[in-house]
C-alpha positions in Angstrom: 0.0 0.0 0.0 2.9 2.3 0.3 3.7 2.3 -2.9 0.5 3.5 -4.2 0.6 6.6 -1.2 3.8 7.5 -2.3 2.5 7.3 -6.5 -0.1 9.8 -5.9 1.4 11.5 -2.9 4.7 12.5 -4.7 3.1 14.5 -7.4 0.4 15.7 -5.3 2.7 17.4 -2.9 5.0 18.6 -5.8 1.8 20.4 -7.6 0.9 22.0 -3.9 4.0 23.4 -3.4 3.9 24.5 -7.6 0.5 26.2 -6.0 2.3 27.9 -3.2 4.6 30.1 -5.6 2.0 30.0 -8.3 -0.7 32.0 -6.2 1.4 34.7 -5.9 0.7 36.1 -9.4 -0.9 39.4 -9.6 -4.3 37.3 -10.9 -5.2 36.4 -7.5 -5.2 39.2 -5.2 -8.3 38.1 -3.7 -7.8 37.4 0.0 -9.6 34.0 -0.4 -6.2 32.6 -2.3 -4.0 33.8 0.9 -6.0 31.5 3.0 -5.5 28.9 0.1 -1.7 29.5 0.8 -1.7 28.5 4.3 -4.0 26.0 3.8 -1.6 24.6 1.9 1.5 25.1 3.8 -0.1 23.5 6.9 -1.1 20.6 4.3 2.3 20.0 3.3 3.8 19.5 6.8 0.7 17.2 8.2 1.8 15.0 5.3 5.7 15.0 5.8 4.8 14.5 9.5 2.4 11.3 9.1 5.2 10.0 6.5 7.6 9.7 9.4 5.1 6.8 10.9 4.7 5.1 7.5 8.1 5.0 7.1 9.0 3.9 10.6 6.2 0.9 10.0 6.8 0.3 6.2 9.6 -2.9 6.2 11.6 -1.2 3.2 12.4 2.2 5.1 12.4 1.1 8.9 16.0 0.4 8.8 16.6 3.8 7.8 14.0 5.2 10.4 16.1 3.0 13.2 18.9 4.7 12.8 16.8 8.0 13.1 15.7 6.6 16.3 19.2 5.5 17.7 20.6 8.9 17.0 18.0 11.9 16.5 15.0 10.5 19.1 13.8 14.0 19.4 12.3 13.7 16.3 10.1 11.5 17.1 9.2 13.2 19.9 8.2 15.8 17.0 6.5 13.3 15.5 3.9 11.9 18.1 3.1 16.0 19.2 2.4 16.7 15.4 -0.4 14.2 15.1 -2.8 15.8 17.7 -1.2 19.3 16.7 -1.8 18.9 12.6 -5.2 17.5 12.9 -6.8 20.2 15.2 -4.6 22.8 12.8 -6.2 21.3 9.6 -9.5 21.5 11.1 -9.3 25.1 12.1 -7.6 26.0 8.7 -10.7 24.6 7.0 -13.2 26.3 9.7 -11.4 29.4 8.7 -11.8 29.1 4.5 -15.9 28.6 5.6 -15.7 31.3 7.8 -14.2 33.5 4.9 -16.3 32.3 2.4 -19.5 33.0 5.2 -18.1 36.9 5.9 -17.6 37.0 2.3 -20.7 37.0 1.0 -22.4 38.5 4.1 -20.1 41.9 4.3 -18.7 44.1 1.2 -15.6 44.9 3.1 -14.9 41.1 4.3 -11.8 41.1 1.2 -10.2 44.1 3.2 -10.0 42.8 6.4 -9.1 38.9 5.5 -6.5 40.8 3.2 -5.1 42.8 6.4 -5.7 39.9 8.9 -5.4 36.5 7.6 -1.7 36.2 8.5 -2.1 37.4 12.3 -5.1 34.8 12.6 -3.3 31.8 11.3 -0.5 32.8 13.9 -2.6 32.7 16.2 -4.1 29.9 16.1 -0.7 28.1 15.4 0.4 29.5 18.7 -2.8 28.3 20.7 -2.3 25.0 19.2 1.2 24.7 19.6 0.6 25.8 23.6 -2.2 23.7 23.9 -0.9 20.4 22.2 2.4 20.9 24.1 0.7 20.7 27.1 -1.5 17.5 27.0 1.5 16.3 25.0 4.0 16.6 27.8 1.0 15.7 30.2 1.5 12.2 29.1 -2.1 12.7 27.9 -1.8 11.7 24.3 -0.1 8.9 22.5 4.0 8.9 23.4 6.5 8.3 20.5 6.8 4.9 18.5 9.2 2.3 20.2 11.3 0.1 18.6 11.0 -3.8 19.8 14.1 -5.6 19.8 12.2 -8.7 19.6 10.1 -8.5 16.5 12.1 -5.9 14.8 9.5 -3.4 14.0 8.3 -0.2 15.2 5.2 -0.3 17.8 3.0 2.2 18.9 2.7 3.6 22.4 -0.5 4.3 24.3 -0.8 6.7 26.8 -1.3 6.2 30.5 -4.2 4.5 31.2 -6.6 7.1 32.6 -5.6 9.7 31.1 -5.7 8.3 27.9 -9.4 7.6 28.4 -10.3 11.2 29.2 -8.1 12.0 26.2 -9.9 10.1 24.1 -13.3 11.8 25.1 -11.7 15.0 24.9 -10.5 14.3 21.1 -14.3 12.9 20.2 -15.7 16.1 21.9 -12.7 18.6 20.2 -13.8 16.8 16.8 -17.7 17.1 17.2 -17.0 20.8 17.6 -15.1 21.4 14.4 -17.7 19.0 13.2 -20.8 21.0 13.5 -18.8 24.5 13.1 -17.7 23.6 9.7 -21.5 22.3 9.1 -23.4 25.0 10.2 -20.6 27.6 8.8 -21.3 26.2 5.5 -25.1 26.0 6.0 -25.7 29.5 6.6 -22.8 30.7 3.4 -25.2 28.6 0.8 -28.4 30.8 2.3 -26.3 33.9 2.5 -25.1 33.7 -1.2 -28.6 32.1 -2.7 -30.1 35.6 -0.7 -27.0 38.1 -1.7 -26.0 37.1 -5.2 -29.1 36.3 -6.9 -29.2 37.4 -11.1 -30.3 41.2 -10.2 -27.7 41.9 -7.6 -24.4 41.0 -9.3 -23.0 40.1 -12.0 -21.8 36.5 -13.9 -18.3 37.0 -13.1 -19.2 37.6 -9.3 -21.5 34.7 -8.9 -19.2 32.8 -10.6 -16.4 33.3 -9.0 -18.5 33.3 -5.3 -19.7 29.9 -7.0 -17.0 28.2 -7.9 -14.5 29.3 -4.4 -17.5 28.0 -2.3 -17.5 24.3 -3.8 -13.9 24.6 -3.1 -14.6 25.2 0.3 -17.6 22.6 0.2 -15.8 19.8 -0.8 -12.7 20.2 1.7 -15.6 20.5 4.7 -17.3 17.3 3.1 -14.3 15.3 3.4 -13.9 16.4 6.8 -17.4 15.1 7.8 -16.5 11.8 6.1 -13.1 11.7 8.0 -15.0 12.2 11.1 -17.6 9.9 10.4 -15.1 7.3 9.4 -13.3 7.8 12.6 -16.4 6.8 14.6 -17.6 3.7 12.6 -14.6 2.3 10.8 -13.1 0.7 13.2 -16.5 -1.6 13.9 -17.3 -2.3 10.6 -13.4 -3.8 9.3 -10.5 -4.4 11.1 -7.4 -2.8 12.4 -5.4 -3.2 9.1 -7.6 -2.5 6.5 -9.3 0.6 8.9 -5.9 2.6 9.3 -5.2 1.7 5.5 -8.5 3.8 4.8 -7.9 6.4 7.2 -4.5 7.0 5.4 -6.7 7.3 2.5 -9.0 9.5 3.2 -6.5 11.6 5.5 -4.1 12.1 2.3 -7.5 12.9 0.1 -8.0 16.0 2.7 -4.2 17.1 2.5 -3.7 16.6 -1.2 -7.2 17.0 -2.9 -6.9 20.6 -3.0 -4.8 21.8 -5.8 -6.9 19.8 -7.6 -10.2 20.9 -6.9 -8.3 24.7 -7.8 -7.2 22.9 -11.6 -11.0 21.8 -11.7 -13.1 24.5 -10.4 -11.4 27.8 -10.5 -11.9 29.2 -13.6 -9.3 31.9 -12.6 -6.6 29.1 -11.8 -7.0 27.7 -15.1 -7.1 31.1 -17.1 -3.6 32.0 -15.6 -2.1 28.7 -16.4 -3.3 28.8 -19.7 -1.7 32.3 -20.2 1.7 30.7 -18.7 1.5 27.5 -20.7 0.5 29.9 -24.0 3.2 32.1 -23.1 5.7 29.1 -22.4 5.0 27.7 -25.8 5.2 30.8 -27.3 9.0 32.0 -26.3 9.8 27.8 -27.3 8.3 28.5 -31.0 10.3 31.9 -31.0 13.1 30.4 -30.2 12.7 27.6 -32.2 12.2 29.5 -35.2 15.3 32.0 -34.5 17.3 28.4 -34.3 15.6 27.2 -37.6 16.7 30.7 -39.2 20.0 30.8 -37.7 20.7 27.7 -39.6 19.5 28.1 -42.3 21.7 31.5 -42.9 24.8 29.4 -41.4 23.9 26.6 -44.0 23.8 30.0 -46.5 27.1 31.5 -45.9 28.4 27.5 -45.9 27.8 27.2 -49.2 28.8 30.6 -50.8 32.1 30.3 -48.6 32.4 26.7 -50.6 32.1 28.2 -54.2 33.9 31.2 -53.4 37.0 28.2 -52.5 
């Protein structure tokens, strides 16, 4: 199964970082695309991070994550306080894209204050999560870091202490109801705010279209949320251990990755602007390929009246 993360995850996380740069283009000024950014930065790492326990499990790379653990053991440290810390990040990133697409299309001056304030928010809330992960992380409250055993020769996970890892476990089931029905009711009340605001005599095509098109973006990253979360409370009864975390993986890596793609499909802006870089692209290669063409030619030119001339 690794094999098969690693042929769409490759290219996936090489066309979100492409995304990262390519957003920056004067097209999309549009404070919605700056909260596309650090959605996608905070992607990026939750994916490198949940690597580092594939690999650690996964029989081909485990000798090379043993010596990671004889010698660097902080880093999995890193890596067991990242797993609590990406997934409540993630889930506030995505409350935060409804939220924006919710202001948006309630208030005309939403743009101007996302566009001032989005970078202070996210910092924010990466500082409360940092601070607050830390602390039930160092509480012994959450998982501890994977352990190597000697006698099998594989890399085995590490509950917390007893107790608290039961009221841990409440606390997770409670933390993810909340994002839950934020992100639900969040999206809810956008689709009757923009079916109210930008009806045919209010606005024009371009603005519905583009109000359109950024909230199915936003639609179909809450939707795979719900279906993580549902997932998480059912999966584990209906198959077992194996095949559950191998679907987990899947539908975590759809709601890191799937993103970049929904802009190819959806965003009509996205695709004009790669369009105009692809046109322009294959324009400069026929210019130069025609400068080549006539630079031979007049080389094959003088060739042949330097030969006569002999």
């Amino acid at each position: 199964m690794e094999v098969i993360y690693l042929t769409y995850g490759v290219p996936s996380v090489i066309l979100t970082l492409f995304f990262l740069i390519f957003l920056n283009r004067t097209e999309f000024k549009y404070s919605f695309y700056r909260i596309l950014q650090c959605d996608l930065i905070v992607n990026v790492f939750c994916f490198l991070n949940g690597w580092f326990s594939r690999f650690s499990k996964w029989s081909y790379t485990a000798p090379m994550m043993l010596v990671v653990y004889e010698n660097f053991y902080f880093a999995f440290h890193l890596n067991s306080f990242g797993i609590n810390f990406f997934y409540n990040l993630q889930s506030m990133s995505v409350i935060i894209m409804s939220v924006h697409r919710l202001s948006s299309s309630e208030f005309i001056n939403a743009n101007d204050f996302w566009t001032k304030y989005y970078l202070p928010i996210y910092i924010f809330t990466v500082s409360t999560f940092v601070c607050f992960n830390l602390t039930v992380y160092l509480g012994n409250w959450t998982p501890r870091p994977l352990r190597y055993s000697e006698p099998t020769k594989v890399f085995v996970s590490v509950a917390a202490e007893g107790p608290k890892s039961v009221v841990w476990t409440q606390i997770f089931f409670w933390m993810t109801l909340t994002y839950f029905l934020v992100i639900l009711f969040t999206n809810i009340l956008t689709i009757i705010s923009i079916k109210t605001r930008y009806n045919k005599n209010s606005s024009s095509e371009k603005t519905r279209r583009m109000m359109k098109s950024l909230t199915i973006i936003t639609s179909i990253n809450s939707s795979i949320f719900f279906i993580v979360f549902i997932w998480q409370s059912i999966g584990k009864g209906l198959m077992e251990l194996q095949s559950y975390m191998a679907t987990m993986y899947l539908l975590s890596d759809s709601m890191t990755l799937l993103l970049p793609y929904m802009l190819l499909v959806f965003d009509r802006n996205v695709r004009k602007a790669m369009a105009k870089v692809i046109g322009g692209q294959a324009a400069c290669l026929a210019k130069s390929l025609g400068n080549d063409s006539l630079l031979i030619r007049n080389t094959s030119v003088i060739n042949v009246i330097t030969t006569k001339s002999v």
